[in-house]
N, C-alpha and C positions, 0 to 999 in steps of 0.2 A: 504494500500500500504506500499510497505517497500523505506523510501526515504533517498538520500545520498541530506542534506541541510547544505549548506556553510554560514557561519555568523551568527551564531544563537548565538553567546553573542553580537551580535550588534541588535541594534535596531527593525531593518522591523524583520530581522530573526528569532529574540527571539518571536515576537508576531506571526508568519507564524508555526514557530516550536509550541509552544501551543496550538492554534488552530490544529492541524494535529495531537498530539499525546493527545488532549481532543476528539476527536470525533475515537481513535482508530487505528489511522498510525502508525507503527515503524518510529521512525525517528535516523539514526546517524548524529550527529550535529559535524561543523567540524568550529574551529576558530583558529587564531593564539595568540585572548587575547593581541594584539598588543597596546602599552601608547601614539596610538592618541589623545585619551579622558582618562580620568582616569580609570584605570582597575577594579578599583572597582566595578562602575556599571555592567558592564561584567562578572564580578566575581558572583555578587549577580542575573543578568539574567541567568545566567547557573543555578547556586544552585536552581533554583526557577523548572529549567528544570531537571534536576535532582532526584527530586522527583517523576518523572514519570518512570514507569517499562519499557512502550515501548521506551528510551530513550538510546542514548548513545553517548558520546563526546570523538571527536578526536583533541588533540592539534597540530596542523603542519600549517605550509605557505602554501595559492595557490603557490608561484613559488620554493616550493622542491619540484620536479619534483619527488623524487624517495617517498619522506612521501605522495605525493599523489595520486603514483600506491597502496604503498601499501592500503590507505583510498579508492580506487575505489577494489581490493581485498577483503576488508573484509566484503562484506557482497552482496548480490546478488538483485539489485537495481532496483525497478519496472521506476525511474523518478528521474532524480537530478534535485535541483533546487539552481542555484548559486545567492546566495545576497550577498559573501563575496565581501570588495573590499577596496582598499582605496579611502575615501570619503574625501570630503571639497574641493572647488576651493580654496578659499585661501590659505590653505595649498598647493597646487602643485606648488604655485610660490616659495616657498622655496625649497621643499623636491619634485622635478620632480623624482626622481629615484624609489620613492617607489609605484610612479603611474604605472610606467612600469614595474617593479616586481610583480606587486599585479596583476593592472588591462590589461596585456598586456601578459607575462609570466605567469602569473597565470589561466589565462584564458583561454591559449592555455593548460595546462594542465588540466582543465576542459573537451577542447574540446576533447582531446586526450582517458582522463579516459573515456570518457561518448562514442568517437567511439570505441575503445577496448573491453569495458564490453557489448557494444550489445546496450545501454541505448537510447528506444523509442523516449524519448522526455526530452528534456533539457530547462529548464525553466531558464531564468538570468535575473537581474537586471540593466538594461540601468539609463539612467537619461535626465529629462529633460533640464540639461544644453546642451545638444548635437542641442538645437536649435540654440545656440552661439547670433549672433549677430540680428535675425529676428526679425522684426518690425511687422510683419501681427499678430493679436490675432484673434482668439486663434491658436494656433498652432497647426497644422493638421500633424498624420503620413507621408501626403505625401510632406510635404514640403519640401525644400531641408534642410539638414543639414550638409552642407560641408563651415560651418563655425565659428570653435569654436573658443572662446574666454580664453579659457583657456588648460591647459594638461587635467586636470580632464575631461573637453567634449569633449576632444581630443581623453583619451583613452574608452571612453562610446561608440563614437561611433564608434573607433576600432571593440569593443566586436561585435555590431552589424553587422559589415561587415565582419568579420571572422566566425562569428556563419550561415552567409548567404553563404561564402565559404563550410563550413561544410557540412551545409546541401545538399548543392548542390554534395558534391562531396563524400559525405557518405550515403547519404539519413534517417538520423536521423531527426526529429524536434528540431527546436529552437524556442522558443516562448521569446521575449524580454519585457522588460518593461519599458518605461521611467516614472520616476515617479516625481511626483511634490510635492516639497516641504509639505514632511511627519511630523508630528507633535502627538505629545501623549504622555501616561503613558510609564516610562521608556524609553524617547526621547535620545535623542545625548546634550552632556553638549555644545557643539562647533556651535551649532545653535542658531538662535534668540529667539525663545521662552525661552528658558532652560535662556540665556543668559538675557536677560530682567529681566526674574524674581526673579533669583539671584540676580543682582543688586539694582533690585526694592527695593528685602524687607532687602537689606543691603544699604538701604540709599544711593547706589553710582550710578554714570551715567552712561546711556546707550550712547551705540555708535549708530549713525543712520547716514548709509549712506547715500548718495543722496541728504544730509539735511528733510528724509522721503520723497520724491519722486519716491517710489519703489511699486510696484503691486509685489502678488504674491500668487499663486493658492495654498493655507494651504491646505491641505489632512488631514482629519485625520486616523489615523493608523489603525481604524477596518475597514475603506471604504477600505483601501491597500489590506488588508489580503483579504478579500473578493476575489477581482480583480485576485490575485495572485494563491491562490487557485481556485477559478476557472477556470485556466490556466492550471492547474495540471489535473483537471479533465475532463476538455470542451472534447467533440466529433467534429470532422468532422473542425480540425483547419487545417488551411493552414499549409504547409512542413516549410516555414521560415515564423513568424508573428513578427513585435512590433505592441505594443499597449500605448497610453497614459492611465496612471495611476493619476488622478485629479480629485478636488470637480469639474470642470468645473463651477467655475466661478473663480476670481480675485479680491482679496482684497487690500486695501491701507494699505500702511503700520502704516502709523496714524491710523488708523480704528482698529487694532490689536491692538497697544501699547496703546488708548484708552480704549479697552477690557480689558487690564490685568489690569491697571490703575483700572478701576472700579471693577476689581472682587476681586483686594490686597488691597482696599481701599486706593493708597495711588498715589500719582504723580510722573510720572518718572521726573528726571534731564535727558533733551537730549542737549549730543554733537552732534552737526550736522557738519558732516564729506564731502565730497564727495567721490562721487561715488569709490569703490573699483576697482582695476585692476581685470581683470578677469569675474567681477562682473556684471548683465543685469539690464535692468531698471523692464521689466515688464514678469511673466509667465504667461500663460491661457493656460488650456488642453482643445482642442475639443477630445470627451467621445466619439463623436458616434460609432465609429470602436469597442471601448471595451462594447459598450453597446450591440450592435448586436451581439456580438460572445460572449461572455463572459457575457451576460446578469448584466454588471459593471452597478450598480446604488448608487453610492456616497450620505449618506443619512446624514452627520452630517456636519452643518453650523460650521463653528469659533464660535460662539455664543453658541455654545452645548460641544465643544469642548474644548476649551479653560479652562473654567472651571474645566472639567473635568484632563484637565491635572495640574492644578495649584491646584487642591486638592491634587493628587496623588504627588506632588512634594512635599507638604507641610507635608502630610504622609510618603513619604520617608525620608525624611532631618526631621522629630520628629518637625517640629516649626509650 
């Protein structure tokens, strides 16, 4: 397939773009390289993509409207699939504006590029904050979600209500995704994994909200790709779908900072904080929706993963 994919010097993206241009997809990858996190990582996930012939990057914002007719012109698109976006709740209690630029303004010009150019089926990145404030575990698609906690789940589950406008009144496909706290090689510096383990082996303290009183459904990044890609390809999906994207179960947060604890050999110093603004106590993805359709099977525990990314960290940063 030839695909227009959005975010691919961030995280999910970069690992979605690899996979699709290893097994033989064009892909044009499209980022704005924006100093949420440090650019470097981004810098050094592009170069990596780069290397590939079917490959090719466009630097522009989702909300320039006009850099991103021209990125749906340049090239004739069997499927976009949008993971750009700006990420973190935390950050949206300072910087609200860049949420609606990015994830509200940007999105509509997704929507726009992808009913103009003809484009089948539109694949985006939702989040599982858009549960907000819900007590039932695990959390089912059909729950209600019209109660966010933050901008960030504010503007997630914008996207999904405008991509269901869309559909409806264009008859393209949207295929949504909320995802649950993704974790891997080449992660986000602005997360708890990245951020533990930094501290860890630099001797300083972690922040732990809640006073560790926190669940949370860890994904790791090849069970993502999976799910996602299969989105792209699935037969016989509904005109508008979300799906939750999770190992489908729920970990403590002690249970985790125990993990890295034992796999750095060394004890974390926890500040215990209380709870964040914005912030939920517990995540749990109920799979069955993505299992049925998308034949989603989440195959790597914390226990498998974990490791795995605190090698590749250790490899990356040479210590």
């Amino acid at each position: 397939m030839n695909i227009l994919l959005t975010g691919t010097a961030g995280f999910i993206g970069f690992h979605v773009a690899k996979h699709l241009l290893e097994r033989g997809d064009s892909v044009i990858g499209l980022d704005n390289f924006n100093p949420y996190y440090d650019v470097k990582i981004k810098e050094d996930r592009n170069a990596v993509l780069e290397k590939y012939r079917n490959f090719r990057v466009i630097r522009c914002d989702l909300h320039d409207t006009e850099g991103m007719k021209k990125a749906f012109e340049s090239g004739s698109f069997d499927v976009v699939c949008n993971l750009a976006a700006q990420a973190g709740v935390r950050y949206s209690l300072t910087h609200p504006h860049a949420y609606v630029d990015s994830n509200i303004t940007g999105f509509l010009n997704i929507l726009e590029g992808s009913r103009h150019a003809g484009i089948k089926r539109l694949v985006y990145a939702s989040s599982s904050s858009v549960y907000g404030g819900n007590t039932k575990l695990p959390f089912s698609e059909q729950d209600r979600v019209d109660t966010p906690v933050s901008l960030y789940a504010a503007s997630k589950k914008s996207n999904e209500l405008m991509a269901h406008c869309y559909s409806h009144l264009y008859g393209f496909q949207t295929i949504g995704h909320r995802f649950f706290t993704v974790y891997g090689p080449w992660g986000r510096p602005d997360m708890a994994m990245w951020l533990f383990t930094k501290a860890m082996l630099a001797g300083e303290p972690i922040k732990v909200f809640n006073k560790g009183d926190m669940q949370r459904d860890f994904t790791y990044i090849d069970d993502i790709v999976q799910g996602v890609v299969a989105s792209l390809d699935a037969p016989d999906l509904a005109q508008c779908e979300v799906f939750n994207l999770g190992n489908n179960r729920s970990e403590n947060l002690v249970d985790l900072i125990g993990l890295i604890e034992k796999c750095l050999g060394c004890e974390a110093q926890k500040e215990l904080l209380t709870m964040q603004m914005g912030d939920v106590k517990a995540t749990y993805a109920d799979i069955r929706h993505a299992k049925e359709k998308l034949d989603f099977k989440p195959s790597t525990p914390i226990s498998e993963g974990v490791p795995k990314f605190l090698s590749w960290y250790r490899d990356y940063h040479k210590i």
